[in-house]
C-alpha positions in Angstrom: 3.2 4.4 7.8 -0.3 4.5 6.2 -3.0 6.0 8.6 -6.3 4.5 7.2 -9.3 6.3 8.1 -13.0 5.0 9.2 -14.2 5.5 6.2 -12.0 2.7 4.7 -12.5 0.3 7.3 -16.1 0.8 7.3 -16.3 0.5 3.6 -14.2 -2.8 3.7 -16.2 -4.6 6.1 -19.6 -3.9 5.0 -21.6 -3.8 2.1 -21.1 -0.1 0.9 -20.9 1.8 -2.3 -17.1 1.5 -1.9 -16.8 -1.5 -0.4 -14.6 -3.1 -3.9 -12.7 -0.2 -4.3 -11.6 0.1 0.1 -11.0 -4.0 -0.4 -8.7 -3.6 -3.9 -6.7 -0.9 -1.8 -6.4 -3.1 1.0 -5.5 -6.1 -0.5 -2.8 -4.2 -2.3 -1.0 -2.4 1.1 1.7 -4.6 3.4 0.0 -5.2 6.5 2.7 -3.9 8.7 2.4 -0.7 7.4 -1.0 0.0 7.9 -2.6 2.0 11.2 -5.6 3.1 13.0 -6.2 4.6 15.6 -8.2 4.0 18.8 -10.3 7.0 17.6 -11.1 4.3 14.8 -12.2 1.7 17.2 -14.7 4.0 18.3 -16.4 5.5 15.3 -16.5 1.9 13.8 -18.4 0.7 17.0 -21.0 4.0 16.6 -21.2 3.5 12.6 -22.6 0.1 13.2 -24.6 1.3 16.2 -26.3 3.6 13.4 -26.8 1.0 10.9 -29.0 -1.1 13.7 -30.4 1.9 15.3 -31.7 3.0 11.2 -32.3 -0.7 10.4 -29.5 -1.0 7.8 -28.1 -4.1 9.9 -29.4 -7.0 12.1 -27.7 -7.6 15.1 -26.1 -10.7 13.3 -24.6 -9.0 11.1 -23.4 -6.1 13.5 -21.9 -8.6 15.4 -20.3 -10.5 12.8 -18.9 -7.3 11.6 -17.4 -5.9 15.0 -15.8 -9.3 14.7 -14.4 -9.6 11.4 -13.2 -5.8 12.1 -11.6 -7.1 16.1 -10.0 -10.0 13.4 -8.7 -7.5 11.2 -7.1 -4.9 13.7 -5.5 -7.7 15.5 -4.0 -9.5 12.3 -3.0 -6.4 10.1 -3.3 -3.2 11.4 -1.4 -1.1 14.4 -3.6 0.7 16.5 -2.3 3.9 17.8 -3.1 5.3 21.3 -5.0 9.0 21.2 -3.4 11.6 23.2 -4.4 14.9 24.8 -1.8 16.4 22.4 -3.8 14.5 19.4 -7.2 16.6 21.2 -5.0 19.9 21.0 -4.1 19.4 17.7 -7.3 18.7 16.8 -8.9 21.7 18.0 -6.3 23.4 15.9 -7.2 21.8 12.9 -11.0 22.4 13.3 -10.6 26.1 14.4 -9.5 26.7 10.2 -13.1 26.5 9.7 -12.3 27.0 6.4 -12.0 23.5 5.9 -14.7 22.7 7.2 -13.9 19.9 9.5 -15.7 17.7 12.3 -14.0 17.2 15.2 -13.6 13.1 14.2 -11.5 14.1 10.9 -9.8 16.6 12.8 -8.5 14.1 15.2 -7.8 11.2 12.4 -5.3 14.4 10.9 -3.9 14.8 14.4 -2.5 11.0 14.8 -1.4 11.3 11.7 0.4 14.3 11.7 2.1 13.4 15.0 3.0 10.4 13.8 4.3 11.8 10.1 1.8 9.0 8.8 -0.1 9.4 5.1 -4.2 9.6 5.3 -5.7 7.5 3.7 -9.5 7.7 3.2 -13.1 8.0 1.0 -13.8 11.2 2.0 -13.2 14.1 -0.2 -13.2 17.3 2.2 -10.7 15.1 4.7 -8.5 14.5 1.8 -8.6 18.3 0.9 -7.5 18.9 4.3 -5.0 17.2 5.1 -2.0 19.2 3.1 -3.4 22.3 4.1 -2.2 21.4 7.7 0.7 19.5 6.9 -0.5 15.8 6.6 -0.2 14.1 3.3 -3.4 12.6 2.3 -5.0 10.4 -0.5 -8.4 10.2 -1.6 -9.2 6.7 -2.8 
């Protein structure tokens, strides 16, 4: 199972730096391999949230992009319930404060660890993190 991160979704629904690179991956993957998690659900809702609240989006385009994203997730994607175990796991993962994680990354690593799912994702210190506590991760 690939485990893809906000970062990815967010990037392949909205105009981004990454956006063609997040799309290209996508486009490549078999759809019934490819998770979220409800964790996902939220942080996509709040990343659009900021773009309104900073003036980076209308509220057209917010909508039409919680839309295309409700599309996508129902079409292509399994979404994976969140746990107290995933919380516990989490905190686990964020007390290495080594590597430096927020407690959002930390709980993308827990569903993915608990479900032996790879990471998939544009961020660079969540890739880095992910072997160190056991999840195999990819940096696209």
């Amino acid at each position: 199972m690939r485990y893809i991160d906000t970062s990815v979704i967010v990037s392949s629904l909205l105009r981004e730096a990454y956006t063609d690179r997040a799309q290209q991956w996508l486009s490549e993957q078999a759809s019934q391999d490819l998770a979220i998690s409800d964790w996902v659900v939220s942080e996509f809702s709040s990343a659009l949230s900021l773009k309104l609240r900073t003036e980076q989006m209308s509220r057209e385009k917010r909508a039409e992009a919680l839309a295309a994203f409700v599309r996508f997730a129902g079409n292509f994607l399994i979404v994976l319930p969140v746990s107290t175990s995933h919380f516990k796991a989490a905190a686990r993962f964020a007390d290495r404060y080594e590597l430096g994680l927020r407690a959002g990354d930390a709980l993308h690593l827990a569903v993915a660890a608990e479900t032996g799912a790879s990471l998939y994702t544009l961020d660079k210190r969540l890739a880095a993190a992910g072997p160190v506590v056991g999840v195999e991760a990819h940096l696209l």
